[in-house]
N, CA and C atoms as an extended XYZ file, in Angstrom:
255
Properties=species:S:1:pos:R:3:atomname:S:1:resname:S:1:resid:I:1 pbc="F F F"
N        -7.824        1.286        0.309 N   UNK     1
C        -9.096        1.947        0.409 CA  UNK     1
C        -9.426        2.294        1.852 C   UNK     1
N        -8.812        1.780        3.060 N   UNK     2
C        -8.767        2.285        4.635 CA  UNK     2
C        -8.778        3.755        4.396 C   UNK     2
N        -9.514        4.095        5.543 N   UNK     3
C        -9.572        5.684        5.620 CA  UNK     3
C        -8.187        5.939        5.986 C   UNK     3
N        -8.294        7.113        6.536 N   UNK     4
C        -6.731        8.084        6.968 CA  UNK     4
C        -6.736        7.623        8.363 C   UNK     4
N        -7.759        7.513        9.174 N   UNK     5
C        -8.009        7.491       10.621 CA  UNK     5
C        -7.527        6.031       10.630 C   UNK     5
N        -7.672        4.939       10.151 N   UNK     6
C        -7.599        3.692        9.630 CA  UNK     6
C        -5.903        3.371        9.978 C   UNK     6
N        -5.666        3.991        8.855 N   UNK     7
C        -3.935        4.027        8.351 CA  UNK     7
C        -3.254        4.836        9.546 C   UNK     7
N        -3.461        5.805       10.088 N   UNK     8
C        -2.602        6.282       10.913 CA  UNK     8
C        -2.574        4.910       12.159 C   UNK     8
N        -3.963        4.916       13.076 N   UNK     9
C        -3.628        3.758       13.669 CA  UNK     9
C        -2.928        2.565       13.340 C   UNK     9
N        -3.063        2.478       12.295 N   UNK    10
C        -1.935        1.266       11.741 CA  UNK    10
C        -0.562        1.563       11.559 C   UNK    10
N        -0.278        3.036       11.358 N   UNK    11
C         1.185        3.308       11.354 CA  UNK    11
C         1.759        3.584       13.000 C   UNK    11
N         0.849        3.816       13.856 N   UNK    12
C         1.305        4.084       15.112 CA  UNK    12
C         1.789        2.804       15.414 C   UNK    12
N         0.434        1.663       15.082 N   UNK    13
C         0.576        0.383       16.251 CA  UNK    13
C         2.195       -0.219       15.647 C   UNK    13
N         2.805        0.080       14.491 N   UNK    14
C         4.056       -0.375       13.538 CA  UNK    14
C         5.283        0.311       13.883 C   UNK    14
N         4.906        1.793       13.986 N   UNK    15
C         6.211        2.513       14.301 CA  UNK    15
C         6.420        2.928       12.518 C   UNK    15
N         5.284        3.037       11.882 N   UNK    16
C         5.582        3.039       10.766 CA  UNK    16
C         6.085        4.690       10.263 C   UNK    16
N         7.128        5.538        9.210 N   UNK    17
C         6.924        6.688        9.598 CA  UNK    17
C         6.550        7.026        7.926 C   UNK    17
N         6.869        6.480        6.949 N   UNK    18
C         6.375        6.675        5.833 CA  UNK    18
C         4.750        7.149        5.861 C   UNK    18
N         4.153        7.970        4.125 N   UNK    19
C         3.002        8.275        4.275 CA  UNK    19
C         2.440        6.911        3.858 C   UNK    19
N         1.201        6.318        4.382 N   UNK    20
C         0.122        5.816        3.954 CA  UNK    20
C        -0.728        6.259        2.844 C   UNK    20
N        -1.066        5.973        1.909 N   UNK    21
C        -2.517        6.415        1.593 CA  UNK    21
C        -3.817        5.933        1.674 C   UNK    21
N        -4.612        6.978        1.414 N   UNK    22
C        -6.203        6.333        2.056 CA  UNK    22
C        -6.638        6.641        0.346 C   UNK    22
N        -7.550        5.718        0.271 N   UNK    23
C        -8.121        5.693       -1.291 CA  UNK    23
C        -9.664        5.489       -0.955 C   UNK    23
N       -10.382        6.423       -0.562 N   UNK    24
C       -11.810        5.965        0.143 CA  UNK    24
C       -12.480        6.563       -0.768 C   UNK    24
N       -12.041        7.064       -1.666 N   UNK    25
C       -13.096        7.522       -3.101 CA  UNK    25
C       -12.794        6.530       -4.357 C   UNK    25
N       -11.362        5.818       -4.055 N   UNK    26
C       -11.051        4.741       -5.143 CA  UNK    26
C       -10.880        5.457       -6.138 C   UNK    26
N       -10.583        6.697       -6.230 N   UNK    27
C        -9.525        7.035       -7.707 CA  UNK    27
C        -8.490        6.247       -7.957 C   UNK    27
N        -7.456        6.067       -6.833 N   UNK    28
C        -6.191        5.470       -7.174 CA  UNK    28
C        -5.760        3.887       -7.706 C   UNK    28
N        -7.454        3.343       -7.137 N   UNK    29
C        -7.808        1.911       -7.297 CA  UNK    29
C        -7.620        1.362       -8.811 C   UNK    29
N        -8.458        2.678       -8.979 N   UNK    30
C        -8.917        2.926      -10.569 CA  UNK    30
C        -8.154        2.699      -11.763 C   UNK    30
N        -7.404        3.734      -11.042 N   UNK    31
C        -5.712        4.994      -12.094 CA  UNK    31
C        -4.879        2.693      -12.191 C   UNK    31
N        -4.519        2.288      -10.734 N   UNK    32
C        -3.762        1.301      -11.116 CA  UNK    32
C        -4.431       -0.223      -10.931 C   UNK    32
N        -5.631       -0.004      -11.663 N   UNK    33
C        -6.497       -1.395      -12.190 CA  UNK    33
C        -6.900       -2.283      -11.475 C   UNK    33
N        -6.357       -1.741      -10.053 N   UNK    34
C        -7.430       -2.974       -8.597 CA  UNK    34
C        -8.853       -2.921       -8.806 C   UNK    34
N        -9.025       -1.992       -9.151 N   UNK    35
C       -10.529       -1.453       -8.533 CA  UNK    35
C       -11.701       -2.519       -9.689 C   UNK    35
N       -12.326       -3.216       -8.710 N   UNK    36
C       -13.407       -4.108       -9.090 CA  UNK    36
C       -14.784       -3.384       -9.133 C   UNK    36
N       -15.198       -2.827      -10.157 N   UNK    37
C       -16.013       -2.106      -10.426 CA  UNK    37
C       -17.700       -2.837       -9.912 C   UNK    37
N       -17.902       -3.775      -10.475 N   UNK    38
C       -18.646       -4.230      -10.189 CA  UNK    38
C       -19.359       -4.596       -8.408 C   UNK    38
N       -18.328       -4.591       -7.663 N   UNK    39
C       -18.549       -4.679       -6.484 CA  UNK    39
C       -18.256       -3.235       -5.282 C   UNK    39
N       -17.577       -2.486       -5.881 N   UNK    40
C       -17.343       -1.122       -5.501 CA  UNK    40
C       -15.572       -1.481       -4.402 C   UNK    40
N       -15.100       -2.108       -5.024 N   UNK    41
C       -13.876       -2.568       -3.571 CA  UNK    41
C       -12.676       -2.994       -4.639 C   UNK    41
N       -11.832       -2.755       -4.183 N   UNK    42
C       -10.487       -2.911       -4.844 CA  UNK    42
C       -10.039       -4.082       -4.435 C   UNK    42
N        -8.964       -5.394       -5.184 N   UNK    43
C        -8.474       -6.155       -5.045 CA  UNK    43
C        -7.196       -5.909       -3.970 C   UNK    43
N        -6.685       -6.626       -2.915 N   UNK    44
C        -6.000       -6.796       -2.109 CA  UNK    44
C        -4.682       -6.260       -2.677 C   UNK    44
N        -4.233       -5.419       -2.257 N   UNK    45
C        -2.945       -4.672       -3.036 CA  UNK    45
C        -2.416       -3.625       -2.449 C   UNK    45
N        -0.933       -3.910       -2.764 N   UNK    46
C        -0.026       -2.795       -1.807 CA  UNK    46
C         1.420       -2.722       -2.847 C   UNK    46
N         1.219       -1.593       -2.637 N   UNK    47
C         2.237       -0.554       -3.770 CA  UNK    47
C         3.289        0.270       -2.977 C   UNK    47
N         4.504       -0.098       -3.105 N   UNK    48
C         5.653        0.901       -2.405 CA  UNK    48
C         5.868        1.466       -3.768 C   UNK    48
N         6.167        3.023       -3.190 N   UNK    49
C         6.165        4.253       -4.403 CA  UNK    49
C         7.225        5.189       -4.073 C   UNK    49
N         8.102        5.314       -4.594 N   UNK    50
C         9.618        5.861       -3.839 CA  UNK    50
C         9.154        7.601       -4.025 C   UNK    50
N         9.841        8.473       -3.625 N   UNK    51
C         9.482        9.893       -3.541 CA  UNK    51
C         9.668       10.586       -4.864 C   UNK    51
N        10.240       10.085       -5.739 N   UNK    52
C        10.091       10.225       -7.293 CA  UNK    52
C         8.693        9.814       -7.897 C   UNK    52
N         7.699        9.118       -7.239 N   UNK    53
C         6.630        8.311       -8.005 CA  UNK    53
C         6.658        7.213       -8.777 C   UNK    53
N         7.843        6.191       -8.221 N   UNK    54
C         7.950        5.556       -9.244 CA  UNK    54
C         7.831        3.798       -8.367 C   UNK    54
N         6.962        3.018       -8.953 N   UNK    55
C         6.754        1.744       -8.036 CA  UNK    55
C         7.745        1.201       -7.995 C   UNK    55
N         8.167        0.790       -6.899 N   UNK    56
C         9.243       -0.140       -6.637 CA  UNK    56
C         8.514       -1.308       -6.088 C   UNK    56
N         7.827       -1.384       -5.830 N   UNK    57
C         7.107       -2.417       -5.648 CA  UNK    57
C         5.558       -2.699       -5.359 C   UNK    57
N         5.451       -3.944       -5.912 N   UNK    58
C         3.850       -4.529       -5.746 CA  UNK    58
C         3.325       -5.569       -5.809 C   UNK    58
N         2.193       -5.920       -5.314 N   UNK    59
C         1.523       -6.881       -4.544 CA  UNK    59
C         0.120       -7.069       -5.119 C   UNK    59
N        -0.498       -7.685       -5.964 N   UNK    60
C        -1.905       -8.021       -6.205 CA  UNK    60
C        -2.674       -9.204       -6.366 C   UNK    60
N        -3.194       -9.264       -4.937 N   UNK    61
C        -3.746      -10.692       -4.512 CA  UNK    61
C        -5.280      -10.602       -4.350 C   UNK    61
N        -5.868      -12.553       -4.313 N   UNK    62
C        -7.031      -12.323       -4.347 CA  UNK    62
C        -7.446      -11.820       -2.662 C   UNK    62
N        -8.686      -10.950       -2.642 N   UNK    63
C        -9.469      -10.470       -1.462 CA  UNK    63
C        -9.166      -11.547       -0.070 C   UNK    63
N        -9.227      -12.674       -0.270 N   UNK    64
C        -9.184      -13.678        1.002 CA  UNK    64
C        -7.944      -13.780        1.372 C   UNK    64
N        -6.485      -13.319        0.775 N   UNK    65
C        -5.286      -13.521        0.927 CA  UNK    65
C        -4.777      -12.981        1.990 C   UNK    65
N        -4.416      -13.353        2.848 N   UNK    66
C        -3.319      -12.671        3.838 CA  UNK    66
C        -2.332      -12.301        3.505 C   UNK    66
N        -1.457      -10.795        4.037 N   UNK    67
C        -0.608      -10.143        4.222 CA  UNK    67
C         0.035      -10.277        5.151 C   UNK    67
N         1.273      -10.273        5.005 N   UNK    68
C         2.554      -10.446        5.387 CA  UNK    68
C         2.907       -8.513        6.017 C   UNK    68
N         2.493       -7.812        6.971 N   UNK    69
C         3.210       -7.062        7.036 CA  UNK    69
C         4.282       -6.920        7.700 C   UNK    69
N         5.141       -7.171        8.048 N   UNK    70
C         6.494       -7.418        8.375 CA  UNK    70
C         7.501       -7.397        7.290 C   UNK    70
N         6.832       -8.213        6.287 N   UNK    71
C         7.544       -8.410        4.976 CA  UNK    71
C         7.155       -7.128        4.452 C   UNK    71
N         6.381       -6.703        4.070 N   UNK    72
C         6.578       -5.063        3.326 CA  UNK    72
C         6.955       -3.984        4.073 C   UNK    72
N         7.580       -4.323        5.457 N   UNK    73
C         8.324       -3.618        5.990 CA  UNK    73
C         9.663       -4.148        5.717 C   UNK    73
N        10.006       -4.884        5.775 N   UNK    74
C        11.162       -5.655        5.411 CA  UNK    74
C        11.835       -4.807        3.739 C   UNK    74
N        10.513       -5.210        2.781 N   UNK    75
C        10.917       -4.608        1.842 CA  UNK    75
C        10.941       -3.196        1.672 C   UNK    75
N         9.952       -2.465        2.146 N   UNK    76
C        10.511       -0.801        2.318 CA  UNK    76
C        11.766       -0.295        3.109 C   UNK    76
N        12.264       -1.203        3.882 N   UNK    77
C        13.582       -0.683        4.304 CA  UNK    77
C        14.749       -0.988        3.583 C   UNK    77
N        14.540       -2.041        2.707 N   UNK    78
C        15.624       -2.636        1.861 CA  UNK    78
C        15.518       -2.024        0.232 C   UNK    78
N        14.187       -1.095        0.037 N   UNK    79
C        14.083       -0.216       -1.062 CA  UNK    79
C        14.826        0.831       -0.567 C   UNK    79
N        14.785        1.638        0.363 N   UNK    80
C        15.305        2.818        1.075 CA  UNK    80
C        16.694        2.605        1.414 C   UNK    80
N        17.327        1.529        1.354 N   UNK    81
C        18.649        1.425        1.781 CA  UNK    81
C        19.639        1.525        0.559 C   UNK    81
N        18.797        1.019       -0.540 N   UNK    82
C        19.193        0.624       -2.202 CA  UNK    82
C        19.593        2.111       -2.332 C   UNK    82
N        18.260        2.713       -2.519 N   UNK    83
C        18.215        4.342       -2.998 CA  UNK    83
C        19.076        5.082       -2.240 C   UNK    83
N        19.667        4.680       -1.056 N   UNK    84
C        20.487        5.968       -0.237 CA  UNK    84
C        21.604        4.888       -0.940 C   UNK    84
N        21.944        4.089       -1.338 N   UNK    85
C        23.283        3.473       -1.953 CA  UNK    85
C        23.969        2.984       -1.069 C   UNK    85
C-alpha cells in the first residue's frame, strides 16, 4: 500500500531493479484478500509475481511482524535464476 514515491526510494536505497507496486487505492489488497476492511489497511504482505502473472511467491503476516528484506531478495534472485534455467 506505500506510494510510488515510497517504493522507488526503497528500490534506490536496495539497488533494487524489478517493478514495485504501489496499492494506495487498495484494489490489489482487495483482488488478493489482505485488505482488512474494517480498518482501511492491508495485512503485512509481499507477493513475487513473475512476468507471466503468476505468484511465485508469498508472504502473509500479522501487521507487527518484521520483514526480512534481504531474504525476498534472496528469493527473487533464486526465482529468476529457476526461470532463466
Amino acid at each position: 500500500m506505500d506510494s510510488s514515491p515510497s517504493h522507488k526510494a526503497f528500490a534506490e536505497k536496495l539497488g533494487v531493479t524489478f517493478p514495485l507496486l504501489s496499492d494506495i487505492h487498495r484494489h490489489v489488497s482487495a483482488l488478493y484478500n489482505v485488505l482488512i476492511k474494517d480498518e482501511g489497511i492491508s495485512a503485512r504482505a509481499t507477493f513475487i509475481v513473475d512476468k507471466g502473472g503468476i505468484i511465485r511467491y508469498q508472504l502473509v503476516t500479522d501487521l507487527d511482524i518484521r520483514r526480512d528484506v534481504n531474504e525476498f531478495l534472496r528469493i527473487a534472485e533464486a526465482l529468476e535464476k529457476q526461470q532463466k534455467g
